[in-house]
N, C-alpha and C positions, 0 to 999 in steps of 0.2 A: 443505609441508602445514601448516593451521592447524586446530587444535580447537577450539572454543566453548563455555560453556555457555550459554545466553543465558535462564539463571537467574540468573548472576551478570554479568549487566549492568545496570545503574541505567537507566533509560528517561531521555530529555527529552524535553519536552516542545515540540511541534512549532507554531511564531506562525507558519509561513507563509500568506498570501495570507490565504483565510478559513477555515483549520485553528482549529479546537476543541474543547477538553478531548483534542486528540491527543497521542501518544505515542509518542517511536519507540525501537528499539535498533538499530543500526546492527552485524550481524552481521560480515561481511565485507562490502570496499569496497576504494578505491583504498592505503590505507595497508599489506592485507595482500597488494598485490601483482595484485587480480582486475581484469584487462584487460577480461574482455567481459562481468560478470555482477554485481551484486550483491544480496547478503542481507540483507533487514530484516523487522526485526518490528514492525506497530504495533498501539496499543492507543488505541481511539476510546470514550472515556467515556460511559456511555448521555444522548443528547440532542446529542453532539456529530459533527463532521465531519472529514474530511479537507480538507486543500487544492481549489480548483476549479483541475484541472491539465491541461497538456496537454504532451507531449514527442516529440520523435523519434523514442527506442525504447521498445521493447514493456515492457507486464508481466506476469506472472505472478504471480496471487495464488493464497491459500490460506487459507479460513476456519477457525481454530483454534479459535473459542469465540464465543460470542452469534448478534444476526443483526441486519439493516441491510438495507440499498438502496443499490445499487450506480445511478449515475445517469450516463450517456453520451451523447453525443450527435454524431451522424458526420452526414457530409452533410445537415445540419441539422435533422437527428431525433434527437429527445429522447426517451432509453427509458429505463425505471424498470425497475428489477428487484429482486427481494426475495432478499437473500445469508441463507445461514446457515450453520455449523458443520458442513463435510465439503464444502463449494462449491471448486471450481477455477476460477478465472475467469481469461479471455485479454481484454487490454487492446491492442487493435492502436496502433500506431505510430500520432502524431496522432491520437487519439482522445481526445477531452476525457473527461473521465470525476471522480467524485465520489465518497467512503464515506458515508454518515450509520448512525449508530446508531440505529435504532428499538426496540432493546430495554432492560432493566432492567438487565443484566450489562454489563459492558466487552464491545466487540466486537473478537476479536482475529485478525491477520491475519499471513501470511510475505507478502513481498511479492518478488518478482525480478526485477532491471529490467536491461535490455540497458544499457552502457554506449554512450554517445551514439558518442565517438571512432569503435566499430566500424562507425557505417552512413555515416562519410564516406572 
């Protein structure tokens, strides 16, 4: 079993691909042992973005604060959608997908993503 408080974690900040002003905390992951699941929390600066990313397995997010546009695009449709604070969003496997901040506050997110290993 592991506790948290993910008060007392120091964020970094996230240069992949075309991530900016992102942030992440890496709650649980591989080093505390989670095989199929991990925990993170990021924080997207107002005017910034997440990676333009796309992966094997799924995600589960959770809007904890601000709001933004959630941007995806599957069998080559491009859909915009406007996230905010209480949003649960389902990211299907291979699903390209985006964050942007559209508001004045940090946009902040739990994020939980299937560990790749489990879907081969």
């Amino acid at each position: 079993m592991k506790i948290i408080n993910a008060n007392e974690i120091n964020p970094i900040l996230l240069e992949k691909g075309t991530a900016k002003k992102t942030w992440g905390k890496y709650l649980i992951g591989d080093k505390d042992g989670a095989k199929k699941f991990h925990m993170r929390i990021f924080i997207v600066e107002p005017g910034g973005q997440t990676s333009y990313d796309q992966h094997i397995y799924e995600h589960e997010v959770f809007v904890l604060k601000g709001k933004g546009k959630l941007v995806t695009i599957k069998d080559g449709n491009k859909v915009e959608t406007q996230i905010k604070a209480g949003d649960a969003i389902f990211i299907e496997s291979n699903e390209i997908h985006q964050i942007f901040n559209e508001g004045d506050e940090p946009l902040e997110f739990i994020c939980i993503k299937g560990v790749k290993e489990i879907y081969y």
